[in-house]
C-alpha positions in Angstrom: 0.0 0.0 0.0 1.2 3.2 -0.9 0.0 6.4 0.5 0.2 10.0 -0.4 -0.5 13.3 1.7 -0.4 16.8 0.1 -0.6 20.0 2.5 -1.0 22.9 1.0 -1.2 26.9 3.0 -2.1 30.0 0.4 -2.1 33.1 1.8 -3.2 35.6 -0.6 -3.7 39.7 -0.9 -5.9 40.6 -3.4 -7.1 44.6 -3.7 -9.2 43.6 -6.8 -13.4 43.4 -6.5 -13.4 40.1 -9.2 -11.3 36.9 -7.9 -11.5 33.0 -8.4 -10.9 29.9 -6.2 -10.5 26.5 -6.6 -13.0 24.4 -5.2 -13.4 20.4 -4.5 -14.1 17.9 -7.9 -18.0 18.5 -8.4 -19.8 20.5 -11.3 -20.1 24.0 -10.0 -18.6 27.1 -8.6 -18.9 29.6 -6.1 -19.8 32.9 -5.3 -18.7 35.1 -2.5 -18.3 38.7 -1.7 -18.6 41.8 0.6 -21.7 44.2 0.6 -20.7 47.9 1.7 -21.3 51.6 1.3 -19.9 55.0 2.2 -19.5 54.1 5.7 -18.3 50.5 6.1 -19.7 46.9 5.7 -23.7 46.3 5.3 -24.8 43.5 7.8 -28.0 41.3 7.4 -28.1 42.9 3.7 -30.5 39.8 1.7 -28.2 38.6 -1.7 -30.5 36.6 -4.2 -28.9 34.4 -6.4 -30.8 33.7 -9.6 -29.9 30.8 -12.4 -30.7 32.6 -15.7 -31.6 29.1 -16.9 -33.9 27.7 -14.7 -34.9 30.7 -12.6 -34.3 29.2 -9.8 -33.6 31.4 -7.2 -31.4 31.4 -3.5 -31.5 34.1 -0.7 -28.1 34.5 1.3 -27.8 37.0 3.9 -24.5 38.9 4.5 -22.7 38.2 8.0 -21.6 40.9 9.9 -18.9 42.1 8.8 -20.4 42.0 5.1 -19.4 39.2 4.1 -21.4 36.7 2.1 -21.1 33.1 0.6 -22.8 30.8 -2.1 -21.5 27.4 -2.6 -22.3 24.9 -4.8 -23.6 26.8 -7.9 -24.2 25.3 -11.4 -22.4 26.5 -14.2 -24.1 29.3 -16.2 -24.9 32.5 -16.0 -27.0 34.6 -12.7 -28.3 37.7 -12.1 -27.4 38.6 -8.4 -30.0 41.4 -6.0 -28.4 42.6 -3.3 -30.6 44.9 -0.7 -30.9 46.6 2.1 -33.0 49.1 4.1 -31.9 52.6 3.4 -30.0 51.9 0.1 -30.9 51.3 -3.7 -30.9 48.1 -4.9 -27.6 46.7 -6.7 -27.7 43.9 -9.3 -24.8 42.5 -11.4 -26.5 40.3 -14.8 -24.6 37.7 -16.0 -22.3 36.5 -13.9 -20.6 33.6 -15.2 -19.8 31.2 -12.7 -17.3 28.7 -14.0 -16.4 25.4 -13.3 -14.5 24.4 -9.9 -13.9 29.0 -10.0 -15.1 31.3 -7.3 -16.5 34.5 -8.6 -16.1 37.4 -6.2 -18.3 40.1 -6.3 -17.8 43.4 -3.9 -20.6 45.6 -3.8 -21.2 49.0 -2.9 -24.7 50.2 -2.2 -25.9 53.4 -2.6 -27.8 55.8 -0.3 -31.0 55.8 -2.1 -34.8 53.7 -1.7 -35.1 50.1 -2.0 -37.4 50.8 -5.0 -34.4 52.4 -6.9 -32.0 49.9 -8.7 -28.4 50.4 -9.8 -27.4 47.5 -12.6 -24.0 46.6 -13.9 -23.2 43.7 -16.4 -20.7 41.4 -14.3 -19.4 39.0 -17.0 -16.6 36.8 -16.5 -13.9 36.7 -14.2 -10.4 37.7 -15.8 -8.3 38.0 -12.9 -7.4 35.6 -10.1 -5.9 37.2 -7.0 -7.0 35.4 -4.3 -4.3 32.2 -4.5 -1.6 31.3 -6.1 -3.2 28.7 -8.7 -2.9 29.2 -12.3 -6.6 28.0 -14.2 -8.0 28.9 -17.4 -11.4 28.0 -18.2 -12.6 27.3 -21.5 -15.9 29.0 -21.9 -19.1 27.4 -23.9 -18.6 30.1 -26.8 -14.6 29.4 -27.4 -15.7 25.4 -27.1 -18.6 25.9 -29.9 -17.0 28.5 -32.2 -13.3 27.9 -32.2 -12.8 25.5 -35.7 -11.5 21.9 -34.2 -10.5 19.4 -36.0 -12.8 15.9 -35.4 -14.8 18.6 -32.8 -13.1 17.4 -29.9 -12.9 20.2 -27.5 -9.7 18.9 -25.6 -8.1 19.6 -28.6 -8.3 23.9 -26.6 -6.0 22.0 -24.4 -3.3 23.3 -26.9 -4.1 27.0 -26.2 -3.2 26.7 -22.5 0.5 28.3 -21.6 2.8 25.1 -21.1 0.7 22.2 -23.2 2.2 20.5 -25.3 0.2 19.3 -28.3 3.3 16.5 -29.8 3.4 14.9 -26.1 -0.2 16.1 -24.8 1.8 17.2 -21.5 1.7 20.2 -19.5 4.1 21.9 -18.4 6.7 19.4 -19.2 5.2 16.7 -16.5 4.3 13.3 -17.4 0.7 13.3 -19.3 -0.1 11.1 -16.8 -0.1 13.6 -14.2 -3.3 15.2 -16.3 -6.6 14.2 -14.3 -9.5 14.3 -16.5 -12.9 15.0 -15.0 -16.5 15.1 -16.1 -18.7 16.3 -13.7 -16.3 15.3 -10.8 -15.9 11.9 -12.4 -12.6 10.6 -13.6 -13.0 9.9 -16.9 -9.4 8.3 -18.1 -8.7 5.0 -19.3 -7.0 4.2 -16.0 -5.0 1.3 -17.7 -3.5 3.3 -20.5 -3.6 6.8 -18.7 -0.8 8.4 -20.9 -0.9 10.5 -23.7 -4.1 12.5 -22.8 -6.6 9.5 -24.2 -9.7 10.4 -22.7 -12.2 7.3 -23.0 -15.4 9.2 -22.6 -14.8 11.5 -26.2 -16.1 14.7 -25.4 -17.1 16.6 -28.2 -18.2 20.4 -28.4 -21.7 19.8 -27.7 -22.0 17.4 -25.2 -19.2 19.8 -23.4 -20.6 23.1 -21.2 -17.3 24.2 -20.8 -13.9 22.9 -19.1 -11.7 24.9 -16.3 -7.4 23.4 -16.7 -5.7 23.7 -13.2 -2.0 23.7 -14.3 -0.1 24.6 -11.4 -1.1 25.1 -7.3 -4.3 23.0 -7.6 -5.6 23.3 -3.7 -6.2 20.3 -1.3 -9.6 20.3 -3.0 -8.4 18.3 -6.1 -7.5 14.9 -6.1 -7.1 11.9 -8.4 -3.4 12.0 -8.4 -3.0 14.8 -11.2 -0.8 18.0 -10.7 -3.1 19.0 -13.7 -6.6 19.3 -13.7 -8.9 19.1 -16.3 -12.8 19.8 -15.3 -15.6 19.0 -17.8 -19.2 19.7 -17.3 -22.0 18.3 -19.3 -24.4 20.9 -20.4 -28.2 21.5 -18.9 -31.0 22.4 -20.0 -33.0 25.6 -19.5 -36.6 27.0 -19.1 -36.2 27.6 -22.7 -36.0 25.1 -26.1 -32.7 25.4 -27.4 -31.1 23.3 -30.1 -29.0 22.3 -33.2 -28.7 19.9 -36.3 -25.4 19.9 -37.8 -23.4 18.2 -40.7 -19.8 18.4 -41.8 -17.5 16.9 -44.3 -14.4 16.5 -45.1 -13.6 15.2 -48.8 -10.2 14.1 -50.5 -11.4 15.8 -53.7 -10.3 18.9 -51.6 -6.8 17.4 -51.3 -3.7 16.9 -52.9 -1.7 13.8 -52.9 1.8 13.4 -51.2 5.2 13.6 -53.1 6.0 10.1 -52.0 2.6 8.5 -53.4 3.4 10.9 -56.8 6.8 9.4 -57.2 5.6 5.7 -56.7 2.4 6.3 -58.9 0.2 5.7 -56.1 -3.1 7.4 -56.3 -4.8 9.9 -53.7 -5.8 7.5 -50.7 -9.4 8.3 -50.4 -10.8 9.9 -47.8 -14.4 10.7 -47.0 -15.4 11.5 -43.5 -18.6 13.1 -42.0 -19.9 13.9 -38.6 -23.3 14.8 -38.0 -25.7 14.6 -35.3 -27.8 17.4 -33.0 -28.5 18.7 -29.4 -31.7 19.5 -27.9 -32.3 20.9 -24.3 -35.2 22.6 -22.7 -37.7 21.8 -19.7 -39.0 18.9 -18.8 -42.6 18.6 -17.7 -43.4 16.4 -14.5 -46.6 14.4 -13.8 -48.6 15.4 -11.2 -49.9 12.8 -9.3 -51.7 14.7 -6.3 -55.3 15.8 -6.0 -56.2 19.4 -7.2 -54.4 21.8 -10.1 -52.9 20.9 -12.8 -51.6 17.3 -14.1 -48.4 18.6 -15.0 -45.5 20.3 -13.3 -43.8 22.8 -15.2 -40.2 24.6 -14.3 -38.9 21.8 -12.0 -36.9 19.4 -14.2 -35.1 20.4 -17.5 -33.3 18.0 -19.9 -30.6 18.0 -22.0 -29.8 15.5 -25.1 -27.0 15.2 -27.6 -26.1 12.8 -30.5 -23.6 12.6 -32.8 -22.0 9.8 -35.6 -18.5 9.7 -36.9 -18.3 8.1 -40.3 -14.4 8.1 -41.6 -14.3 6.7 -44.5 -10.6 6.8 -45.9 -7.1 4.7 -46.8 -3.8 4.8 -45.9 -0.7 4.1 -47.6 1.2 1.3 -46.3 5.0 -0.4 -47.2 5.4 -3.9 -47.5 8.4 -6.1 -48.8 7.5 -8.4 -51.4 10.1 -11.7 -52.9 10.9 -11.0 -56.2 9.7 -13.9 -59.4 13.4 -14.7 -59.5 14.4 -15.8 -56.5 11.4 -18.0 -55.1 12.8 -21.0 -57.1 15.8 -20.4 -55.4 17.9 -17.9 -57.7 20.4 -15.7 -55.8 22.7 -13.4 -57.9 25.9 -12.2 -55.8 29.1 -10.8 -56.4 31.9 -12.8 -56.0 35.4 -11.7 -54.0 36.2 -10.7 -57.7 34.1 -8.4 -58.9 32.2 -11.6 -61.1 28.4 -11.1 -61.0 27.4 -14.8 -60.6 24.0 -16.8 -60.0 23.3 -19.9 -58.3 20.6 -22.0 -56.8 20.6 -22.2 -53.0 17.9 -24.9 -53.1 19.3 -27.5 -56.0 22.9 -26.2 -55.8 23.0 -25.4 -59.1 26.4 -23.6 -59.8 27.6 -24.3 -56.6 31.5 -25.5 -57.1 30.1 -29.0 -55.1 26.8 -31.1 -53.9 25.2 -29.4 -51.2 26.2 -32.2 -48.1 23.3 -33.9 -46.7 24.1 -32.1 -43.0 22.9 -28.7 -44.5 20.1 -30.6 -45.9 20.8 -31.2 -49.2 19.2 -30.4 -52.5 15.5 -28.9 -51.5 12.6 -28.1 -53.4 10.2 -25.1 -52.4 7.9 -26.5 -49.1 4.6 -26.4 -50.2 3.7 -24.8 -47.0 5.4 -21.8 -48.1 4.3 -22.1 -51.4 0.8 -21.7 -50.5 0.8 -19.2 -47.3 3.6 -17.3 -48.4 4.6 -17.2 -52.1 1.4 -17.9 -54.1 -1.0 -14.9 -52.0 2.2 -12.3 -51.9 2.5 -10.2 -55.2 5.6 -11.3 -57.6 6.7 -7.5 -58.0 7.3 -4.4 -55.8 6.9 -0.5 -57.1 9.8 1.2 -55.6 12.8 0.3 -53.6 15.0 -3.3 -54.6 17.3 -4.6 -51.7 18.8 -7.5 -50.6 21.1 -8.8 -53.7 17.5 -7.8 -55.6 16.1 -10.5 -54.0 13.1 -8.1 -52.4 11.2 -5.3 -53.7 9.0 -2.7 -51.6 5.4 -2.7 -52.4 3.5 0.7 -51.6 -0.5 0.7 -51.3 -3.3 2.1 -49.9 -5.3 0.6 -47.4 -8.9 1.4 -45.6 -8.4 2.7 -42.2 -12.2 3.4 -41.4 -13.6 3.9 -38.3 -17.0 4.8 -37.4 -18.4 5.9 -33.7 -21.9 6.5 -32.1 -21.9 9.3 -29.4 -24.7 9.9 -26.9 -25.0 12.4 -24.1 -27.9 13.0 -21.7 -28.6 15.2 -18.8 -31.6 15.5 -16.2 -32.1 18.3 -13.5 -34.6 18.2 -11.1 -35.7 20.8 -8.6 -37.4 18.8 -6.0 -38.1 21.8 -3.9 -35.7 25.2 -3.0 -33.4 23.1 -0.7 -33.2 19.9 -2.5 -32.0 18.8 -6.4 -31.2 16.1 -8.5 -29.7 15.5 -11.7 -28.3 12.8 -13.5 -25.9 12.7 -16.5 -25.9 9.4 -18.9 -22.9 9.1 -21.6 -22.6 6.5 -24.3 -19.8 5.7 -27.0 -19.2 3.1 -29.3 -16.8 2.7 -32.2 -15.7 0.3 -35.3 -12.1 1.5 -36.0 -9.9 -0.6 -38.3 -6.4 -0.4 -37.0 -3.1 -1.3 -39.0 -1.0 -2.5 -36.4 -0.3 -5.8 -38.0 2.5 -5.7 -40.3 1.5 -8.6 -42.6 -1.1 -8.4 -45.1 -1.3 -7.2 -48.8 -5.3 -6.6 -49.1 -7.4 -3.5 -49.0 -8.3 -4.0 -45.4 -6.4 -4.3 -42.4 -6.9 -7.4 -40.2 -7.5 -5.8 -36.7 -10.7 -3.8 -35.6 -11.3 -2.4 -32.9 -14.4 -1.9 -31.0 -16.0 -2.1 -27.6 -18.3 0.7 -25.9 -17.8 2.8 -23.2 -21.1 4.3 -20.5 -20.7 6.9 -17.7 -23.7 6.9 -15.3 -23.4 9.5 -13.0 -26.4 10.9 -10.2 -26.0 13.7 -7.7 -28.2 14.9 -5.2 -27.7 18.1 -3.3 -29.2 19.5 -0.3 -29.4 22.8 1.9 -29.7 22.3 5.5 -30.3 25.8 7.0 -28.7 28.9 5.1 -25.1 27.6 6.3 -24.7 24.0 5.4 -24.7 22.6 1.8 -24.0 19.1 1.1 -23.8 17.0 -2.5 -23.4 13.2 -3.1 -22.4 11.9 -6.2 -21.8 8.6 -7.1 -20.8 6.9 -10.4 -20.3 3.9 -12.8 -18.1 3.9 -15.8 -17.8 0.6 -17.7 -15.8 0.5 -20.6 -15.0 -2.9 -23.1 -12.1 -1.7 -25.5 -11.3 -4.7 -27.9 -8.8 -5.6 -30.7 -10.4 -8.0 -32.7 -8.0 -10.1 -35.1 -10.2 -11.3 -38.1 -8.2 -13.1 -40.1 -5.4 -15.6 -37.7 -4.5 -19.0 -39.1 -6.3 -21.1 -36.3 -3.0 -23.6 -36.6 0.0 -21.9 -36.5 1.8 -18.8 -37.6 4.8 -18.7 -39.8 7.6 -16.4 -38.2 11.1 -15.5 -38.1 13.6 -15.5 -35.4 14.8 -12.0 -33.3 18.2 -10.4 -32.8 17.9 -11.8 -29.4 16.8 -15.7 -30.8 13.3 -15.5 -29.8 10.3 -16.4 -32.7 8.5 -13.0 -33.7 5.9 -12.3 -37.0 7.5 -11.3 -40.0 9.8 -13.1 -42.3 13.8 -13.6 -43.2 14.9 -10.8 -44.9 12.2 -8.5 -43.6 9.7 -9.8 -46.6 6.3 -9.2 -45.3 4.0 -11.8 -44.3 0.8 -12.4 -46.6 -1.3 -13.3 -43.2 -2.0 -12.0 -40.0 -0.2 -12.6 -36.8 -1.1 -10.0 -34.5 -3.9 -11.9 -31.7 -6.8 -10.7 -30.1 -6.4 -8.2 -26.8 -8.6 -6.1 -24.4 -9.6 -5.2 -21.3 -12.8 -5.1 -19.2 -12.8 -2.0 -17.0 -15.4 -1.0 -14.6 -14.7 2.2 -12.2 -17.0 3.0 -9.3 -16.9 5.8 -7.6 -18.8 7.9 -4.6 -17.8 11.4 -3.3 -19.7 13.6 -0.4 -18.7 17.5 -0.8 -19.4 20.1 1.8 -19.3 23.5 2.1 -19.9 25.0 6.2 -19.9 29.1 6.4 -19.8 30.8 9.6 -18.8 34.6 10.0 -16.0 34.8 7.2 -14.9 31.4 7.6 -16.3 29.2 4.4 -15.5 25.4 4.9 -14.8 22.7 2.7 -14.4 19.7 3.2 -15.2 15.8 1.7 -14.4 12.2 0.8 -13.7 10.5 -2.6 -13.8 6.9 -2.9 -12.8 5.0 -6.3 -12.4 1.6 -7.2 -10.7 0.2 -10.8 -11.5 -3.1 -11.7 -9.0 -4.1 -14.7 -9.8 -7.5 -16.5 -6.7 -7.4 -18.9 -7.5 -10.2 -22.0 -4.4 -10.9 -23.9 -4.0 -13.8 -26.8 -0.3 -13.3 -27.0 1.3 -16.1 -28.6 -1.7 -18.1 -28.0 -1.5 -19.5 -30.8 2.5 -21.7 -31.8 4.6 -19.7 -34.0 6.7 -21.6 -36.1 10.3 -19.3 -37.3 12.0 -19.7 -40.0 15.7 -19.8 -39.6 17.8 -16.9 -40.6 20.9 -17.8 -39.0 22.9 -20.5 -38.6 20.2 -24.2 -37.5 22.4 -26.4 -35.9 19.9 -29.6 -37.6 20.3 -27.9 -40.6 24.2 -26.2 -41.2 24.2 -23.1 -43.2 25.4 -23.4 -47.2 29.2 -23.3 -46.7 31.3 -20.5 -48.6 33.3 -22.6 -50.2 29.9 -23.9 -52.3 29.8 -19.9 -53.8 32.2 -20.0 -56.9 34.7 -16.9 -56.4 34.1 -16.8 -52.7 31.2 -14.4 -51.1 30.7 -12.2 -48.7 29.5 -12.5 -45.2 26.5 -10.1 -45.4 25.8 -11.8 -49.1 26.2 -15.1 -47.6 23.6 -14.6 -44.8 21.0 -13.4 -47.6 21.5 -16.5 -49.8 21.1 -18.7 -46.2 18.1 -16.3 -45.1 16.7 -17.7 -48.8 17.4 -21.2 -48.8 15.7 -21.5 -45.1 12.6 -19.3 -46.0 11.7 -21.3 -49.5 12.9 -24.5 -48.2 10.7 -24.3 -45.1 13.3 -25.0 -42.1 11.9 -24.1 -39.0 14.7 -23.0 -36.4 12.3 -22.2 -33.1 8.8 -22.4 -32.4 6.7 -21.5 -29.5 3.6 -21.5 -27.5 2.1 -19.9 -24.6 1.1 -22.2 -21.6 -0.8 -18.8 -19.9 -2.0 -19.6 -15.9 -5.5 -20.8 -15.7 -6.0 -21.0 -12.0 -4.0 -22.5 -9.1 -6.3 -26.1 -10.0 -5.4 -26.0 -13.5 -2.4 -24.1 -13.6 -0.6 -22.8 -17.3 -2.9 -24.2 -19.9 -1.6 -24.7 -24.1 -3.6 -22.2 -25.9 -5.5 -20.5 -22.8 -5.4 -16.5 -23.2 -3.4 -14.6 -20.6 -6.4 -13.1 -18.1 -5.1 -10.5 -15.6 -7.2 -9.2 -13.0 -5.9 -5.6 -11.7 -7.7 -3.9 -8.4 -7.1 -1.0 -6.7 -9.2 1.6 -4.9 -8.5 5.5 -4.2 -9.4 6.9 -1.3 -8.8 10.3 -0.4 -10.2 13.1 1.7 -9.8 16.8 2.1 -10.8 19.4 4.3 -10.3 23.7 3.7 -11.1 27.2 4.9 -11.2 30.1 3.0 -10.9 32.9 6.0 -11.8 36.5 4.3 -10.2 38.2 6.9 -10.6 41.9 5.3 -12.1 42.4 2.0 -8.7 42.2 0.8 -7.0 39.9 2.5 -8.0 36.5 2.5 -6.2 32.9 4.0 -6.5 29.7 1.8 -5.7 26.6 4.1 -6.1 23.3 3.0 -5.1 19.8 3.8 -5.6 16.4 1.6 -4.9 13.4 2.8 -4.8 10.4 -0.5 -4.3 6.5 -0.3 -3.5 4.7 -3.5 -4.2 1.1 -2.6 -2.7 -1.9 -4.7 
C-alpha cells in the first residue's frame, strides 16, 4: 500500500473586487463577496442568487462584517439582487460562474430607496488574485466557435500556456499527471492513462465548458494529477434550445503526397462526416396529487445530444515483397572478384560442389510456403530493390475506417428550493480498423477495434439551514475496448527468429508476411466511484471539506502467442548447417552469404524455433496450451480533504487546505 498526503497553505492579498478559487471535484462554482457603502460593511443585507436558466432562485444573507457566501452553484450564467433598508438596490447580470472557480463580487450600495435599482453587467472573471493557482477556463462560446479538427474540445488543451500538443503534456510533466474529469468523475482509461486518451470522447456539444488547473491545484483536487482538467456536461434551461449539424471532409479537396506521386500511387481516399444534434429545454413532470394541474412545469429540464463519426478513408502502407526470381531459389551475388554470378541455393546449381546432406541437401520449395507465403504475396514491388534484388518494396493504400456512435444526456430536477437532483448518462461506441499488424497485402487491415464505453453519473444536493450545503455523487463507468484479429491462421503462424533468438511475426529478410499474426487483446474496465462535498460558512470562515472513494476493476485479456509460431531460420540451424562459402564460386561475402542462407531457409521451409504460450488458468489448472493470458488488476483511491477560506478583510483572504490520499494496490 502506498500512501500519499499533500498540505498545502495559500495566503493571498488581493485589492481587486473580481477573484476566483478553486474548489473540490464536483460540477459547479462559487460565489462570494462583501456588501458595503460609504460608511463600512452592510450586515443582514438579503443577496438573491438567480440561475438565468432555470430561474431558480437562492436568498443568502451577509454576515456581519459583510461578508457573504454561495457554494455549490451550477455552471451558467446569474443575475445577483443585493438589498438593504436605506439603500438602492444593486444587481450584477450575468455572472458567469465557471467550473471548480469562485466568482467574487464586492458591492457598494448606494444611499438611495429600496425601489431604486443600480445594474451593472458582471461577465466573466479575468483575474485571479486570491491564490496562487494558475486556471484557465474554457468558456461554452470558445468550445462551440473555435474551428476543431474531429470537434473534440480537448483539442483547446493546446491553447493553455505550457501544453504540449506532440506529447499532450503540460508543463513538461508526465501526461499522466493530467486528471480528467467530467462532472467530478474521472473519466481516463486508468489502464492506459498516458498521452491524454480520454475514453469518454467529449465533443463540443456534449461539453458546457472545461476549467485546466496547471499549477497550485488546492487540497480540493484529487485523483493523483498535478493538472486538472474539469468538464461539465451541459443543462437544460426553461427555454427550447437546439442544433442539427453536418460536416464533411472530402479528398477531392486534397492533394496527394510527393511520396505516393513518385511511386504512382493514387490519392488514398478519404471521405469522412460527422453529423448529429442537441436539444435541451424543460421537462414537464406528472402530477400525481389531488387538485391543479396534471403537469409540473419549471422543476426538471433536460438536455440531449447525439452525434455519428463516419471516416471513411485509406492509408498508404510499405510492404516487402520476394521477387519472381528468386522464389525457385535464384540468388545473384558478387563474387570476392568483382564476377556477378548466380546460383541455386535450393538445388545447388552452380555451386562448385553437392550441397552435403548435413545442410540438408538439394531442397525443393515446401509447399507450406508455397501456398501461405509465395502464391497470395504479389511477384513485383513498385519502388525500392534490396537484398542482392532478391526483395522489392510494395507501396498501397489501405482502408483505415472507423465509425463511432456518441450519446450524451442530462436530467435536472428541482425537487423543492433546498433539495435537487440530476443525472448525467454518456454512451460511446466505435468500429475502428487499426493497421498495427504488419502482414497483409489486401485493401483492409486485419485488426478492428471496437468495444463501448457508458458513464452513469447521479448527484443529489441539499441545503440544510442557510449555512450547510451538502452533494453526493456517485458513479459507474464501464468500458469494453477490444482488438479483434479477423483473419489468424487457427493452426500456426509462420515467423522468423529475433536479434535476441526469440520467434517474432514477419519473415527472413524482412519480406512481409501475406497473413496475420497480430492476436486478439482487451480489457474489461469497470470504475466505481462515490464522493460527499461540503461547504460549512460561519462569519468569514467558508468550509470545505469531503471524501472521494474509487475503485478500478481491470480485467486485462491478452491472446499473445496463443496460438504456436513456427520461425524460420535466418541464421545458422544447428539440424540444418548453413550453405558453406566454399559452395559460392569466387568466394562471397559474409552479409551476401547470410541473404543467400536467409533464402534457402525461407523457401525451403526450415523451422529453427517455435513456441507457444502455456498462460495460468488458475491454481487447479495451472498454465494451460492455448489458454489467453487473463489478468485481473484492483485498486481503490481513497482520499479526503478538508479547507477554509478565512476572508479576513475584504482584501485579504487565507487559503488553508489539507488532503490526505491512499492509492491502494
Amino acid at each position: 500500500m502506498r500512501t500519499t498526503i499533500r498540505f498545502i497553505l495559500v495566503l493571498s492579498l488581493f485589492s481587486l473586487s473580481m477573484a476566483r478559487t478553486p474548489l473540490s471535484q464536483s460540477t459547479t462554482g462559487r460565489l462570494v463577496g462583501t456588501v458595503s457603502d460609504a460608511s463600512g460593511v452592510i450586515p443582514g443585507a438579503t443577496v438573491v442568487i438567480k440561475d438565468n436558466q432555470t430561474s431558480r432562485e437562492r436568498t443568502v444573507t451577509t454576515s456581519g462584517d459583510g461578508a457573504f457566501s454561495v457554494p455549490q452553484l451550477d455552471v451558467g450564467l446569474y443575475t445577483v439582487t443585493i438589498s438593504a433598508p436605506g439603500h438602492k438596490t444593486f444587481s450584477a447580470n450575468d455572472v458567469k460562474i465557471d467550473i471548480g472557480q469562485e466568482y467574487s463580487l464586492n458591492a457598494n450600495l448606494e444611499v438611495g430607496e429600496v425601489s431604486e435599482n443600480v445594474t451593472v453587467i458582471a461577465g466573466a472573471d479575468v483575474v485571479n488574485s486570491t491564490n496562487a493557482e494558475l486556471s484557465n477556463t474554457i468558456s461554452p462560446r470558445q468550445v462551440l466557435e473555435l474551428p476543431l479538427n474531429g470537434r473534440n474540445p480537448l483539442t483547446l488543451l493546446n491553447t493553455v500556456a505550457g501544453a504540449n500538443a506532440t506529447s499532450a503534456s503540460i508543463n513538461g510533466e508526465r501526461s499522466s499527471s493530467t486528471n480528467y474529469t467530467r462532472d467530478g468523475i474521472n473519466v481516463q482509461d486508468n489502464f492506459i492513462r498516458t498521452g491524454g486518451f480520454v475514453q469518454d470522447r467529449p465533443t463540443v456539444d456534449d461539453t458546457g465548458e472545461f476549467t485546466v488547473v496547471t499549477q497550485n491545484a488546492s487540497a480540493d483536487q484529487g485523483g493523483g494529477g498535478s493538472t486538472q482538467v474539469q468538464l461539465v456536461t451541459p443543462r437544460g434551461g426553461e427555454g427550447f434550445h437546439g442544433a442539427l449539424f453536418e460536416y464533411n471532409r472530402n479528398v477531392k479537396f486534397a492533394a496527394n503526397d510527393f511520396f505516393n506521386n513518385a511511386a504512382g500511387i493514387a490519392r488514398p481516399f478519404l471521405n469522412r462526416n460527422q453529423f448529429g444534434g442537441k436539444l435541451s429545454g424543460p421537462l414537464a413532470l406528472p402530477h400525481f396529487s389531488e387538485g391543479g394541474s396534471s403537469l409540473i412545469k419549471g422543476k426538471a429540464f433536460f438536455f440531449a445530444s447525439y452525434e455519428r463519426f463516419v471516416l471513411r478513408q485509406q492509408r498508404s502502407v510499405t510492404r516487402t515483397v520476394l521477387l519472381g526470381s528468386a522464389r525457385t531459389g535464384n540468388f545473384t551475388y558478387t563474387d570476392n572478384g568483382g564476377v556477378t554470378r548466380t546460383v541455386n541455393v535450393l538445388t545447388g546449381a552452380g555451386f562448385t560442389g553437392v550441397i552435403p546432406a548435413s545442410a540438408g541437401g538439394a531442397l525443393a520449395v515446401d509447399p507450406t510456403i508455397q501456398r501461405r507465403v509465395l502464391d497470395p504475396m504479389p511477384a513485383v514491388g513498385n519502388s525500392t530493390v534490396a537484398n542482392n534484388s532478391l526483395t522489392q518494396l510494395l507501396q498501397f493504400n489501405q482502408s483505415d475506417n472507423d465509425t463511432r456512435n456518441g450519446f450524451t444526456t442530462r436530467l435536472d430536477f428541482d425537487l423543492n428550493s433546498r433539495n435537487s437532483l440530476n443525472v448525467v448518462y454518456k454512451y460511446n461506441n466505435n468500429g475502428d480498423e487499426r493497421q498495427v499488424d504488419a502482414g497483409g497485402f489486401g485493401t483492409h487491415p486485419f485488426v478492428l477495434q471496437s468495444g463501448p464505453t457508458k458513464l452513469f453519473i447521479a448527484s443529489y444536493r441539499t441545503t440544510i439551514g442557510s449555512r450547510f450545503i451538502n452533494e453526493v455523487r456517485g458513479a459507474y463507468e464501464p468500458a469494453e475496448p477490444f482488438f479483434k484479429q479477423t483473419s489468424l491462421p487457427s493452426d500456426f503462424i509462420i515467423g522468423t527468429i529475433a536479434a535476441n533468438g526469440l520467434p517474432v511475426s514477419g519473415l527472413p529478410l524482412t519480406i512481409s508476411t501475406p497473413e496475420a499474426s497480430f492476436e486478439d487483446q482487451g480489457r474489461n474496465t469497470r470504475q466505481y466511484t462515490l464522493q460527499d462535498n461540503a461547504s460549512y460558512t460561519f462569519g468569514n470562515h467558508s468550509l470545505r471539506f469531503g471524501v472521494d472513494y474509487n475503485t478500478q476493476r481491470i480485467q486485462v485479456i491478452s491472446n499473445f502467442n496463443r496460438t504456436p509460431i513456427y520461425s524460420i531460420t535466418n541464421v545458422n540451424n544447428p539440424l540444418t548447417l548453413r550453405l558453406a562459402a566454399s559452395l559460392f564460386p569466387g568466394g562471397i561475402s559474409a552479409t551476401q552469404r547470410g541473404r543467400a542462407d536467409a533464402l534457402r531457409y525461407l523457401l525451403g521451409g526450415i523451422i529453427g524455433v517455435d513456441s507457444v504460450a502455456a498462460n495460468f488458468v488458475n491454481p487447479s489448472v495451472g498454465p494451460q496450451l492455448g489458454a489467453p493470458l487473463i489478468q485481473q488488476l484492483n485498486f481503490e483511491t481513497i482520499g479526503s480533504y478538508v479547507g477554509d477560506q478565512w476572508r479576513i478583510t475584504p482584501r485579504l483572504t487565507l487559503n488553508l487546505g489539507l488532503r490526505y490520499d491512499i492509492f491502494t494496490r
